[in-house]
N, C-alpha and C positions, 0 to 999 in steps of 0.2 A: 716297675723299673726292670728292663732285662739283665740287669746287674748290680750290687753297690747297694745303698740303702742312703736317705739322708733326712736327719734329723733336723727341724726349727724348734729351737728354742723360744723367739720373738718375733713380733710384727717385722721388725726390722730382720732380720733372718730372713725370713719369708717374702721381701720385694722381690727375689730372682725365681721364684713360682707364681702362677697365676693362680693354681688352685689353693697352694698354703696362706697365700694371700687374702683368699677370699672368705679360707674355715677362718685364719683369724680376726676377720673382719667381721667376725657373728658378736664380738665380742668376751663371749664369756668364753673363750677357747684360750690356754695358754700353753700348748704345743700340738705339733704337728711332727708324725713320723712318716715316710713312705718306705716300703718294705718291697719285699720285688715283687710281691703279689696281695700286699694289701696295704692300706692308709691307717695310722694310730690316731684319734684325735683327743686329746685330754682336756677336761672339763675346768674351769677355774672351782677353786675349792669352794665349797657349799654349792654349786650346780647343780643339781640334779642333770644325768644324763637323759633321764625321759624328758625331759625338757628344752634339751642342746640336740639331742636327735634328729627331730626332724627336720632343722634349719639344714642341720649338717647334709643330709643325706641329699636336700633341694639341692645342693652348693654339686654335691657329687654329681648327682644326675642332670645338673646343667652345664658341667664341665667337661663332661665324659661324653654327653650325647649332640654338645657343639662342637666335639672329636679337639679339646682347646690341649694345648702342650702341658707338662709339669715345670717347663721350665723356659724362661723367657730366651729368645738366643742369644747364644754365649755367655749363658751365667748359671753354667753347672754345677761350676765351686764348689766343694768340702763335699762333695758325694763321696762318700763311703767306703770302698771296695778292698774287703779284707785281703791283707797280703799273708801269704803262707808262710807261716812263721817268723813274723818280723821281729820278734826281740827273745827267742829261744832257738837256740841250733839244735836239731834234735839228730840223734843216733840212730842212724841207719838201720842198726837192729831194731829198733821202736818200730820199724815200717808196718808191722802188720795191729800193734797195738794202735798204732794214731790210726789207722783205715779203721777199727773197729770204733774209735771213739767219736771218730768224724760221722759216721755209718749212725751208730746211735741217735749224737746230738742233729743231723740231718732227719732220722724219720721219728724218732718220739719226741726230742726233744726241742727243737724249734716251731713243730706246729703248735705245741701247749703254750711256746713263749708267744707265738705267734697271736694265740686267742687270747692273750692278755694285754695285745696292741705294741708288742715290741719283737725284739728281734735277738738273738745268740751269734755271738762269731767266735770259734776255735780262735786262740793265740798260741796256743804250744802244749807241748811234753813234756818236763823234762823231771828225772830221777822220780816219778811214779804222779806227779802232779800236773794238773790238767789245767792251762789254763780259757779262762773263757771274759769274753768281755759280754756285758746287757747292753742291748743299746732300744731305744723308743720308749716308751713309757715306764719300762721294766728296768732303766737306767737310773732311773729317779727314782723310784718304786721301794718303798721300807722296807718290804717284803725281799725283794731282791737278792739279798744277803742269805736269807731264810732261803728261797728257793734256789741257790747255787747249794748250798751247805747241806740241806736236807733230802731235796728234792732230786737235783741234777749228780749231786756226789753219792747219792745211796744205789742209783738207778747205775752211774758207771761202774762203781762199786761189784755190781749185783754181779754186771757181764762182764765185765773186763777189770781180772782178779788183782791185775799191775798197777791198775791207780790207788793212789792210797790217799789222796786228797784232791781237790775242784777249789781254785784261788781262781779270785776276780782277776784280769788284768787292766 
């Protein structure tokens, strides 16, 4: 997607894409994320993905290579497209700490969210807290909590001495 991102939850979600339509029509698939530059596809539990693999990948390579849309026309609906700062006003003076935070979570930290079939979006600043939303597999994801708390807040931590906490939005 050249922008936005949009998450299926269900079959029924997925009637206004051709191709989400189709992973969930393998069956054993109970979500579908697209991301600007890659597709999540989550397995029903007890699936083995060596097993949903391959169907998967046929669905891609015959969607992609009949050059077919992601999206039927005019039903783009609930695509994604993070807005800069929607529910934190942040302080002008913060200008060079959110560049540094954004800087991080853009190059370390969303392609690692990214390899785990989901997605990071910035929500704000504010008084030394960061906040961030998971979105595709990584929204669901148990771990989730663990890898904001542990992973994502030790790493801002590390380089940018101003945050002092990483909250889900």
């Amino acid at each position: 997607m050249e922008s936005g991102t949009r998450d299926f939850a269900s079959p029924e979600d997925a009637e206004i894409s051709p191709l989400a339509e189709a992973l969930f029509n393998l069956g054993d698939v109970t979500g579908v994320f697209f991301g600007s530059d890659f597709i999540s596809v989550t397995a029903a539990l007890g699936v083995p993905w060596s097993d949903l693999k391959p169907n998967v990948l046929s669905v891609l390579l015959d969607h992609f290579s009949a050059n077919m849309p992601l999206f039927k026309p005019g039903s783009a609906a609930a695509i994604s497209v993070p807005a800069e700062n929607d529910e934190w006003e942040e302080n002008l003076e913060d200008a060079d700490i959110v560049a540094q935070i954004k800087e991080l979570i853009e190059t370390r930290v969303r392609p690692a969210v990214a390899n785990d079939g989901g997605d990071i979006v910035y929500r704000g600043f504010n008084e030394g807290i960061v906040y961030l939303q998971m979105q595709g597999a990584c929204a669901g994801c148990p771990s989730s909590s663990a890898t904001l708390k542990q992973g994502i807040e030790s790493l801002l931590k590390h380089y940018v001495p101003e945050v002092v906490e990483v909250r889900a939005a």
